[in-house]
BAMARDREN-8522 format. One record per residue (C-alpha): residue in three letters; y, x, z. Coordinates in Angstrom, 2 decimals. Each point is the difference from the previous one (the first is absolute). Layout:
N
    aa        yy        xx        zz
   Ala         Y         X         Z
...
//
This chain:
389
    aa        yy        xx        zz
   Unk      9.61      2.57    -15.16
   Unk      2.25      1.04      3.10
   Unk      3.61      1.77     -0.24
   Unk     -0.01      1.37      3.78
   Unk      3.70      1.95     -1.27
   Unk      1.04     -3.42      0.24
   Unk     -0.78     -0.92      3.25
   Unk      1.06      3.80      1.47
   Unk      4.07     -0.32     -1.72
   Unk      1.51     -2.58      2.19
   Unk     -1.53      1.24      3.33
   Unk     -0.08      3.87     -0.65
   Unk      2.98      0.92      2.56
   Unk     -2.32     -1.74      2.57
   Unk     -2.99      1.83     -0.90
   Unk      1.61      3.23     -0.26
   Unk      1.82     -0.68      3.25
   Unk     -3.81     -0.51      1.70
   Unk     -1.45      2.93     -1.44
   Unk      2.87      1.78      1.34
   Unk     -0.75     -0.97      3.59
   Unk     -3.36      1.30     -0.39
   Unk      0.96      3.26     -0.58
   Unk      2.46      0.38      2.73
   Unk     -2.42     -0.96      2.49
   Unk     -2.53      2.01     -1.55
   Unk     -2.38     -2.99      0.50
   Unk     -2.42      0.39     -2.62
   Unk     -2.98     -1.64      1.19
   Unk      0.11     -3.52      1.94
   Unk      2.95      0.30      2.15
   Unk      3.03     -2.12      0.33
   Unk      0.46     -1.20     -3.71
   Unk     -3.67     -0.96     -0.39
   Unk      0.09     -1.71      3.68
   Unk      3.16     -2.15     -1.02
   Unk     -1.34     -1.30     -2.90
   Unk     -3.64     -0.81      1.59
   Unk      2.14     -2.22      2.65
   Unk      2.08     -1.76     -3.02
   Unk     -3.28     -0.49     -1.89
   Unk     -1.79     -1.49      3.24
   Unk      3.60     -2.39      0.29
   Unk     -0.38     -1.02     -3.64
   Unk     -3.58     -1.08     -0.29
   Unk     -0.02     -1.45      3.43
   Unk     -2.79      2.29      1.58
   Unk     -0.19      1.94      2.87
   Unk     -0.69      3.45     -1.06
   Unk      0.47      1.92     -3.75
   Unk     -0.91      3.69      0.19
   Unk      0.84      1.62     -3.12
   Unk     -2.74      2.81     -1.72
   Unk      0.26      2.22     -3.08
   Unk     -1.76     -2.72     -2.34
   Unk     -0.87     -3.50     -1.01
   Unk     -3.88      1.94      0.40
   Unk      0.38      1.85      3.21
   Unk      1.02     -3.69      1.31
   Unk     -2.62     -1.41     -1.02
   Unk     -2.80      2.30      1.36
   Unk      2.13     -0.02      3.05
   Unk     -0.46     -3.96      0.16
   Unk     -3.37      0.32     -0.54
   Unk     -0.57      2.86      2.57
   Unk      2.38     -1.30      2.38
   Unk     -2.19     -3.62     -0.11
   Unk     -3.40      2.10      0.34
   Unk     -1.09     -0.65     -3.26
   Unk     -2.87      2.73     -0.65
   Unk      0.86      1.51      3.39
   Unk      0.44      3.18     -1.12
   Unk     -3.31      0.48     -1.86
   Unk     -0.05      1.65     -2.83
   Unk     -1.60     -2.12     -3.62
   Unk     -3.88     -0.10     -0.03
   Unk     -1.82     -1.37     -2.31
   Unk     -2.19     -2.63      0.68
   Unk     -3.40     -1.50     -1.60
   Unk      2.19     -2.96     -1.48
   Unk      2.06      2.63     -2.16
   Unk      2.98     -1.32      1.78
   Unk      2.26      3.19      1.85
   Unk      1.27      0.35      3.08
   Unk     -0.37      0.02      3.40
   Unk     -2.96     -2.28      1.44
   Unk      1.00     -3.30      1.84
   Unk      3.26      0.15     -1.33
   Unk      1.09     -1.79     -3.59
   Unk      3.33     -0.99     -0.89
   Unk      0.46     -3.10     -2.56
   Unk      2.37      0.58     -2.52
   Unk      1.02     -0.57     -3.95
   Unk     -1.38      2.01     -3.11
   Unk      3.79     -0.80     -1.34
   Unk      2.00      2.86      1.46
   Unk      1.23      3.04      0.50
   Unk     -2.47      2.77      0.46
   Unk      1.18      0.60      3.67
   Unk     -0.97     -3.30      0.84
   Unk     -3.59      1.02     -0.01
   Unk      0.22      3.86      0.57
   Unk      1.48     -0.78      3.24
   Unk     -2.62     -2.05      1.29
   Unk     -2.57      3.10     -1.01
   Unk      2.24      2.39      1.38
   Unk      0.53     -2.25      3.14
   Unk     -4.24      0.64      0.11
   Unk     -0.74     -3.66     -0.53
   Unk     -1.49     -1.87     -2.56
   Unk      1.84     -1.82     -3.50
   Unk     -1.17     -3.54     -0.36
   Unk      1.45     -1.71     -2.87
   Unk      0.99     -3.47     -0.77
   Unk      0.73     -1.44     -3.51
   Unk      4.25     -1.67     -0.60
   Unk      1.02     -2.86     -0.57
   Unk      1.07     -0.36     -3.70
   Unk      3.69     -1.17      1.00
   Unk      1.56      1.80      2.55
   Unk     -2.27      3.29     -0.60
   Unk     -0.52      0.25      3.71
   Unk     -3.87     -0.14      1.87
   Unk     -1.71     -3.34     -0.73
   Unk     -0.87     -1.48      3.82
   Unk     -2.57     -1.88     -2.00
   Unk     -1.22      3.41     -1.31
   Unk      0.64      1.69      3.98
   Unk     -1.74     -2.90      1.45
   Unk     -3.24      0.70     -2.13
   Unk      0.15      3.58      0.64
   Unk      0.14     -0.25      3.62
   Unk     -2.59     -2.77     -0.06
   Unk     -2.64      2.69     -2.22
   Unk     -1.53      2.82      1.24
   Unk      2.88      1.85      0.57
   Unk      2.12     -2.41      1.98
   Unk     -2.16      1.07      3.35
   Unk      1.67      3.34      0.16
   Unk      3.47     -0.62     -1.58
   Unk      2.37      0.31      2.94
   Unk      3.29     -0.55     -1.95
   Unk      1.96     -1.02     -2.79
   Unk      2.64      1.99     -2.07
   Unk      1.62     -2.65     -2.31
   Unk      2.92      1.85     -2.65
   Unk      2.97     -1.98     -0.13
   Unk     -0.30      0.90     -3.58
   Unk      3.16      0.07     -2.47
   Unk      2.13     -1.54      2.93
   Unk     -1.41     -2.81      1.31
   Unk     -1.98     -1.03      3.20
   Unk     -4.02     -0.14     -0.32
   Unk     -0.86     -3.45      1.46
   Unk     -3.20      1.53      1.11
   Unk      1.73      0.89      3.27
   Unk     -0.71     -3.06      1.75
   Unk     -3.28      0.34     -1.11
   Unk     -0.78      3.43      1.32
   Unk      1.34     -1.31      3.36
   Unk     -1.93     -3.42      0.03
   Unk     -3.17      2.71     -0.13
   Unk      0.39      2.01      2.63
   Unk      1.08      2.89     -1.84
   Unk      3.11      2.49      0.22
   Unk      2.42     -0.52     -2.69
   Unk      1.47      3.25     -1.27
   Unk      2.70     -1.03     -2.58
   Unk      0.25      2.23     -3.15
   Unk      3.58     -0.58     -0.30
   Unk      1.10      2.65     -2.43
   Unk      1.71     -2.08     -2.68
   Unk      1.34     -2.55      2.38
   Unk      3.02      1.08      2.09
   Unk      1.61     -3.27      1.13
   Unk     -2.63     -2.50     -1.13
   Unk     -0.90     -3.08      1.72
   Unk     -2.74     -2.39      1.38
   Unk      0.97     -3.30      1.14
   Unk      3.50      1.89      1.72
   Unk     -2.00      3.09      0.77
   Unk      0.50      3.20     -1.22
   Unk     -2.48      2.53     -1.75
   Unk     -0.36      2.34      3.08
   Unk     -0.42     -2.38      2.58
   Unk     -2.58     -2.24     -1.08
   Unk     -3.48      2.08      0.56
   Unk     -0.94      2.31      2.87
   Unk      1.53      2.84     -2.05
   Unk      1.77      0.70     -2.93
   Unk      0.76      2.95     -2.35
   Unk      3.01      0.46     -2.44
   Unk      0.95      2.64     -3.04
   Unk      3.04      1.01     -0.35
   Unk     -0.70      2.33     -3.39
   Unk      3.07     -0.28     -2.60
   Unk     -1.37     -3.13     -1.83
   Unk      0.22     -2.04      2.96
   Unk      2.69     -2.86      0.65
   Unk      0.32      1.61      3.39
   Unk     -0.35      4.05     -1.54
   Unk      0.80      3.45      2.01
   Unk      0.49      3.13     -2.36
   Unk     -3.09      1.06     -0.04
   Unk     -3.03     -1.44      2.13
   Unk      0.20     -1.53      2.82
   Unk     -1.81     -2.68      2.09
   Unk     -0.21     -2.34      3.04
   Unk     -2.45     -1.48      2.28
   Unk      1.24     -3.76      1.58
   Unk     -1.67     -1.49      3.25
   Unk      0.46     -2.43      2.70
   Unk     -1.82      1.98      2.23
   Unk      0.70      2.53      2.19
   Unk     -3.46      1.25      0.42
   Unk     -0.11      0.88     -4.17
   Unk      3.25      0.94     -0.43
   Unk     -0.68      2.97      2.82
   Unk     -2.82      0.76     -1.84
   Unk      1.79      0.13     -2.87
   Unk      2.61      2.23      1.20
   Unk     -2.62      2.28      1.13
   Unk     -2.30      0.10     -2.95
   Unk      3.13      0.80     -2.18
   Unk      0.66      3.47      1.84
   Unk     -3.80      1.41      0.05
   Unk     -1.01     -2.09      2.88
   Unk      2.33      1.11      2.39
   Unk      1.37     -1.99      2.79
   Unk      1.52      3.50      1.34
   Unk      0.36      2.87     -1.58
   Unk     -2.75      2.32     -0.52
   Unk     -2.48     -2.35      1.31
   Unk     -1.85     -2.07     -2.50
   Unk     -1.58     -2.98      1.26
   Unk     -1.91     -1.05     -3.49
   Unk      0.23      1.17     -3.65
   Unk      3.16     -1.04     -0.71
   Unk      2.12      1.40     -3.64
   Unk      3.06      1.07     -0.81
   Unk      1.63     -3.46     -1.08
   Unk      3.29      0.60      0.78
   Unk      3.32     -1.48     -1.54
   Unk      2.71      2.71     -0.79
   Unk      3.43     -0.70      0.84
   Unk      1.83     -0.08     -3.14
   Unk     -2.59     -2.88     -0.72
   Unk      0.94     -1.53      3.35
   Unk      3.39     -0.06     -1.22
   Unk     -0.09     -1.06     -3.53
   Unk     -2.30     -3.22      1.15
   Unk      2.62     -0.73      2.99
   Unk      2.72     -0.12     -3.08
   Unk     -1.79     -1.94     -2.19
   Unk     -1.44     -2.52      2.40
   Unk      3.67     -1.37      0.14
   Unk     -0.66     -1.16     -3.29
   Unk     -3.59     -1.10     -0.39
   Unk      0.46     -3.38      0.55
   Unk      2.84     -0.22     -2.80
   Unk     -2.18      1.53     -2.43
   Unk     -3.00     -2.05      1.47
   Unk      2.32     -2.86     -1.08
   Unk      0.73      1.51     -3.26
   Unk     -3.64      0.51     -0.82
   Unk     -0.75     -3.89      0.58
   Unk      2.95     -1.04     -2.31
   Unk     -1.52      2.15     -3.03
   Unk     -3.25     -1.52      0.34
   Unk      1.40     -3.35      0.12
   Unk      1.93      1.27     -3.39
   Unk     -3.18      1.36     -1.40
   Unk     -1.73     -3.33      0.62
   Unk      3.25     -1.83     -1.80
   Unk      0.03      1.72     -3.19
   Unk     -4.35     -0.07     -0.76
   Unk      0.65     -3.70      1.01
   Unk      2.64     -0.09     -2.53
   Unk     -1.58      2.28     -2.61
   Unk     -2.83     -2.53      0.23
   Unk     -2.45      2.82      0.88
   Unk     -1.27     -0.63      3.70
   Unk     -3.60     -1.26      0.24
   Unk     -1.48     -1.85      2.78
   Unk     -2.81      2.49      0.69
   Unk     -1.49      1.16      2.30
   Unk     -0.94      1.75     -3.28
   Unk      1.85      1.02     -3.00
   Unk     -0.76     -1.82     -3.56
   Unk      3.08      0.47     -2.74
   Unk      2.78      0.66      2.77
   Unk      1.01      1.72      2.95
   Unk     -1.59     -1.15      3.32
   Unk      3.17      0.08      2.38
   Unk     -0.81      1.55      4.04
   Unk      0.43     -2.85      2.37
   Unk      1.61     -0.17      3.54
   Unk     -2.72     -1.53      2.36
   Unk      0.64     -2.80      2.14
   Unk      1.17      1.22      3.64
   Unk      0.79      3.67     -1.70
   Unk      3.08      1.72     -0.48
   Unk     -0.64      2.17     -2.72
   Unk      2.29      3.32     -0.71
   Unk     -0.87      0.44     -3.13
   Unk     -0.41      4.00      0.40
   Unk     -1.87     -0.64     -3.55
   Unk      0.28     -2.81     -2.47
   Unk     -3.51     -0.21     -1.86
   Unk     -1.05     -2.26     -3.02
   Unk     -2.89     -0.65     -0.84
   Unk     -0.25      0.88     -4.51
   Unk     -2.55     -0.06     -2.12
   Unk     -0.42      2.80     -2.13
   Unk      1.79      2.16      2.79
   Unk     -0.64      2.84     -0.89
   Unk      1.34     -0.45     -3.55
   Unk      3.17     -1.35      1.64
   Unk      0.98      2.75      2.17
   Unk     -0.08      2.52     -2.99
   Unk      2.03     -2.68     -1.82
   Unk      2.68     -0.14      2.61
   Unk      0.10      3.98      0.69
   Unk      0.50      0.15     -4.01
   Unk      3.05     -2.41      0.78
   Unk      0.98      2.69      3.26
   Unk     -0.67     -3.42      2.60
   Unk     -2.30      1.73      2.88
   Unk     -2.75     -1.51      1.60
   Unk     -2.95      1.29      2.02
   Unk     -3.68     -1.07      0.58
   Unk     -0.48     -0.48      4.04
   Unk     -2.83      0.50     -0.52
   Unk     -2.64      0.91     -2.78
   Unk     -3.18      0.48      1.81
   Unk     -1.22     -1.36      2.94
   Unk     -0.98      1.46      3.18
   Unk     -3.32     -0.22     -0.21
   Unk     -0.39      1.27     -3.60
   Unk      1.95      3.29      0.88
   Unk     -2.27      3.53     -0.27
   Unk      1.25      1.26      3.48
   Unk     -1.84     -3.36      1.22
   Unk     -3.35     -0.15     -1.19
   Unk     -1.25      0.40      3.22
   Unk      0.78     -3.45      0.77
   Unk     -3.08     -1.61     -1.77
   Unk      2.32     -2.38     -2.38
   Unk     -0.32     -0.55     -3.58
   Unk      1.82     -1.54     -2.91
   Unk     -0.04     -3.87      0.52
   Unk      0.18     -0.49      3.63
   Unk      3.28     -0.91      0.00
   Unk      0.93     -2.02     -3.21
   Unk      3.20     -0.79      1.25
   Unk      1.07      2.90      0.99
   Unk     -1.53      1.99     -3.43
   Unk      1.77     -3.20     -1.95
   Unk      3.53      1.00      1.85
   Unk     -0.45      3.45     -1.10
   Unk     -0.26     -0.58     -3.63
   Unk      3.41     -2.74     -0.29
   Unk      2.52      0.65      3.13
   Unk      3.27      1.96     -1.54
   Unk      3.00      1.08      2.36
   Unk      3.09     -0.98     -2.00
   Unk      3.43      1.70      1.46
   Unk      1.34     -1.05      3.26
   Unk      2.28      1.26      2.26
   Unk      3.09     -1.01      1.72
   Unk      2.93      1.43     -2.34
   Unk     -1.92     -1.08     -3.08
   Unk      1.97     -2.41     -2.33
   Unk     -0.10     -3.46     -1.99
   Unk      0.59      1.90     -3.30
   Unk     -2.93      2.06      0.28
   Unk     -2.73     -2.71      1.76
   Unk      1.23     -1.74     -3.28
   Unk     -1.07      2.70     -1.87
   Unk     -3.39      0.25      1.65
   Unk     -0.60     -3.49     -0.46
   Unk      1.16     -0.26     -3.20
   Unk     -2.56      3.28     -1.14
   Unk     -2.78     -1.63      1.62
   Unk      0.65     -3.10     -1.88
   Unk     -0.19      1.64     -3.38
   Unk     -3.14      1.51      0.98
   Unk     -1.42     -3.27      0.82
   Unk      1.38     -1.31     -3.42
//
């Protein structure tokens, strides 16, 4: 599914040559490696502040916080069933990492979800506009759409045309674009992972919160180190969200590179869509009948294609029949948000979001990453083909 060996070989002197610096300057927390690479990251995504934190989560709540989300309430729950702090919901997808949502509760604010649309997985503004237009929409205060699998949510505009504050779940989505824009710049806020799967990965966790404005990224900056604007004296409940410095460095390295691989990534997926086109197995969809429903780049998007996922019938049967043929793949992801056990709370149920629970049971990962060769998306293709058969 991803050979990471293959990325580290031709750029280990470099790496090794970072680390190094850390430990001569003994800066192992923030410091001068993690500071350089926050002012390349701002440069590349064309922002005006990047402040790096120990994870893709931490940057998240500190979005969240940072915005006032919750204002530092802890969850409640309320006579609707719904969790969280009161006057303060955050719209967001069902299809997603669990952080997503455990943010926004840990943030003290309350999960409002909105179904996907069936093509590009991302939030539905059809499905955003009835939620805020229910009787939720009166306290929902802001939108968290998940550039999921790489590409932009086009339920950014939307969030803005509302009056809302857009906090951009950019995890998957390093280098992704809107209409020119980059994921990172496009809301009032943005988060990023950096965990080892990542197109844009640190080695280990590691995370970063992207602003505009000066007002949130001081917040930011202070949230991250226990809510201290000087030390000793703590203004709010901050956390300890800090980047280390060997992360610092490793990122700085590897940004070099991003866009190359960014590159790379788009010319596999344009491969992928060649041979199902050619083995005569892509299907129009939205929804999968015989073949393989192809993922599609949306009009004014430029996708990254962090993940390339099919939609299969019988999935499950062909993901066993691939590992049997050593070709990984991975399920991103099985159950939706609001069917997980940790979030019963919510007041959700099975069928609320049919797109979402439809997603769930078809979308496969196939392999995709930047060193990955012709030979062996042949040989994908080729297995899925015979299962299909």
């Amino acid at each position: 599914m991803l050979d990471l060996k293959r990325q580290y070989a031709p750029i280990h002197q470099e790496l090794l040559d970072a680390l190094g610096r850390v430990l001569e300057t003994q800066q192992f927390i923030l410091g001068g490696e993690v500071a350089a690479f926050e002012k390349a990251a701002a440069e590349q995504l064309g922002v005006s502040h990047a402040m790096g934190c120990s994870s893709g989560t931490d940057a998240l709540w500190l979005a969240l916080a940072a915005a006032g989300m919750g204002l530092g309430q802890p969850p409640q729950r309320a006579k609707s069933g719904l969790v969280g702090g009161p006057g303060q919901a955050v719209v967001t997808t069902p299809f997603s990492f669990f952080a997503s949502v455990s943010s926004i509760l840990r943030a003290g604010a309350t999960p409002v979800l909105a179904d996907i649309d069936p093509v590009s997985f991302n939030l539905s503004p059809e499905a955003v506009s009835a939620v805020l237009d229910g009787p939720c929409g009166a306290a929902v205060r802001a939108i968290l759409p998940v550039h999921l699998y790489g590409q932009i949510s086009f339920s950014l505009g939307f969030g803005r045309e509302r009056g809302l504050t857009v906090i951009e779940d950019a995890a998957q989505a390093w280098g992704a674009e809107w209409n020119g824009v980059k994921a990172g710049g496009l809301g009032d806020i943005a988060a990023f992972s950096f965990y080892p799967t990542k197109n844009l990965s640190a080695a280990g966790d590691a995370g970063m919160v992207t602003t505009n404005s000066a007002e949130l990224a001081e917040r930011v900056k202070m949230l991250r180190q226990h809510g201290m604007r000087r030390r000793y004296y703590h203004d709010e409940l901050g956390w300890n969200a800090r980047m280390d410095g060997f992360q610092g460095a490793v990122l700085a390295v590897k940004l070099k590179y991003i866009g190359a691989w960014n590159e790379a990534r788009r010319a596999l997926a344009a491969r992928y869509h060649a041979l199902f086109a050619n083995a005569g197995l892509a299907e129009a969809g939205p929804y999968p009948v015989h073949g393989a429903v192809l993922p599609r780049e949306v009009p004014g998007a430029k996708h990254v294609w962090h993940q390339y996922v099919i939609r299969a019938p019988r999935r499950d049967a062909l993901r066993e029949f691939l590992a049997a043929r050593g070709i990984g793949s991975e399920i991103y992801y099985p159950l939706p948000l609001h069917l997980q056990k940790a979030l019963k709370g919510l007041g959700y149920a099975a069928g609320d979001f049919p797109e979402a629970e439809r997603a769930a049971r078809e979308v496969l990962a196939l392999p995709i990453f930047p060193e990955l060769r012709e030979d062996e998306q042949q040989t994908v293709v080729a297995a899925i083909a015979e299962f299909l058969s």
